[in-house]
C-alpha positions as CSV (number, residue, x, y, z in Angstrom):
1,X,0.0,0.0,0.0
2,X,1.3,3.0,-1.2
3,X,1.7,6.1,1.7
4,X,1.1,3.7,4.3
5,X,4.0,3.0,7.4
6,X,5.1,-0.6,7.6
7,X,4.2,-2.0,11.1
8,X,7.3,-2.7,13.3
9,X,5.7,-4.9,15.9
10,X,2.8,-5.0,18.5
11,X,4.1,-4.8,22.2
12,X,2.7,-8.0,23.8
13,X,-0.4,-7.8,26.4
14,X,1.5,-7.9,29.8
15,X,3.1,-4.4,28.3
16,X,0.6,-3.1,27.2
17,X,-1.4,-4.2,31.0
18,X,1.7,-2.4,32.7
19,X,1.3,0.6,30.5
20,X,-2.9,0.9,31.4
21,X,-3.4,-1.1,34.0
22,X,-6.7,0.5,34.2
23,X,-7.9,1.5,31.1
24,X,-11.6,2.7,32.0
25,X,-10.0,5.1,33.8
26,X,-8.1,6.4,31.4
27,X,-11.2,6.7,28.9
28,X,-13.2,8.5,31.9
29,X,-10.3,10.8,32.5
30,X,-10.8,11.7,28.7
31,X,-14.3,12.5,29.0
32,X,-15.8,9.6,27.4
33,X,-19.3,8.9,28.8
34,X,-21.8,6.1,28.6
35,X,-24.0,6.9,25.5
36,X,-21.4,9.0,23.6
37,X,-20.5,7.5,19.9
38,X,-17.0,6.8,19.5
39,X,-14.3,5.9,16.7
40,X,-11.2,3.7,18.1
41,X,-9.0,5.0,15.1
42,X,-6.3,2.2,15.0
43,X,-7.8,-0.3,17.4
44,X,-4.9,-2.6,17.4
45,X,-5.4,-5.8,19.6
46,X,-8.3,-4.1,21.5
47,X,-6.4,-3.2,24.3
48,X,-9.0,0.0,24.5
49,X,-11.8,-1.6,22.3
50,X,-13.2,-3.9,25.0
51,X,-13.1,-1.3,28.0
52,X,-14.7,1.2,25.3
53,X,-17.3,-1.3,24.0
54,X,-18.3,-1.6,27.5
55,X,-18.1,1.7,29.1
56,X,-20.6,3.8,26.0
57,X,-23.0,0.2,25.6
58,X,-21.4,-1.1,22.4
59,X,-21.6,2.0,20.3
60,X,-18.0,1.9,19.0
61,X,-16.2,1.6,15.7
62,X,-13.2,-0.2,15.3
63,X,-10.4,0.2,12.4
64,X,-7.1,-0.8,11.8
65,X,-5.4,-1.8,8.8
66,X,-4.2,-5.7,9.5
67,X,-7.1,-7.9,10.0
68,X,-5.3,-10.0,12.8
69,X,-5.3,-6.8,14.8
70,X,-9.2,-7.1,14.1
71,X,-9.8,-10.4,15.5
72,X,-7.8,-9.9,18.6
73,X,-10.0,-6.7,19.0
74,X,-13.1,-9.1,18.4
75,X,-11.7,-11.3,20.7
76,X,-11.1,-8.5,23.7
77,X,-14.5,-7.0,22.8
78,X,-16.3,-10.6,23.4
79,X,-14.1,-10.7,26.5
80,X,-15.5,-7.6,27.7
81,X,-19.1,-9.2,27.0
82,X,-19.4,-6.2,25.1
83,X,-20.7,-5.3,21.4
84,X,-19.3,-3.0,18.6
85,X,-21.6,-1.5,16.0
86,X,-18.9,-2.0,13.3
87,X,-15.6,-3.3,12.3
88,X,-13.3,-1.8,9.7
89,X,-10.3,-3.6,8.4
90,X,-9.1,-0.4,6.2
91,X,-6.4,2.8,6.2
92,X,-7.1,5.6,8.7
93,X,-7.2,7.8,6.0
94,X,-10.6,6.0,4.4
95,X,-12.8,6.7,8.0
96,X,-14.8,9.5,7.3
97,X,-15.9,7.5,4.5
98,X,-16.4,4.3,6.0
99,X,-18.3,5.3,9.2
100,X,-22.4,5.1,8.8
101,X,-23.1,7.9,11.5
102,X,-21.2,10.6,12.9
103,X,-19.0,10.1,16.6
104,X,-18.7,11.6,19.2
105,X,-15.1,11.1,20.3
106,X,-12.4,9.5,18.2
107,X,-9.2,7.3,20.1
108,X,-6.1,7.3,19.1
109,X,-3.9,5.6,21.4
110,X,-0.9,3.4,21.3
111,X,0.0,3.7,17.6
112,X,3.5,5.4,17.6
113,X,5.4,1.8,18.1
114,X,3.8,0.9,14.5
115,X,5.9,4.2,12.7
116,X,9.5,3.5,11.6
117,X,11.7,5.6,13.7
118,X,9.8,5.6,16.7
């Protein structure tokens, strides 16, 4: 894909666990509220996908470019006994286009370790 950064590699779970231990929190801190709409841009393996699905009822989007990323996300979300109203496997750039309804919020976390250099 042309424009696009090669991934480097996905930190495991326990790093990412030791990094947010509690990741709710986090999404409270940033003013995320049950009911809001919101856009994990780059969801990765879920690590804020399942706490997200939970905390707003299940109205989340998830993208990211490699579709493994997007079952592990899956997989967290089930985890969470949570929902998602859609899944993306497509470029950043395309999301405006690809979403059905507007958000409220859009995440971006823990994408830095995917851009050469970094």
């Amino acid at each position: 894909m042309s424009g696009v950064f090669p991934a480097t590699s996905m930190p495991d779970r326990d790093w990412w666990r030791t990094l947010w231990p509690d990741p709710v929190a986090v999404l409270r801190l940033l003013g995320i509220k049950p009911g809001m709409t919101v856009l994990d841009l780059c969801c990765g393996d879920g690590t804020f996908t399942g706490p997200l699905a939970h905390l707003v009822d299940g109205k989340v989007f998830g993208i990211d470019l490699d579709p493994a990323m997007i079952a592990q996300a899956q997989e967290e979300v089930a985890r969470w006994n949570s929902s998602v109203r859609g899944w993306f496997c497509a470029d950043a750039m395309e999301a405006a286009k690809l979403l059905p309804d507007p958000v409220d919020c859009v995440l971006l976390a823990n994408t830095f370790h995917g851009v050469p250099g970094c």
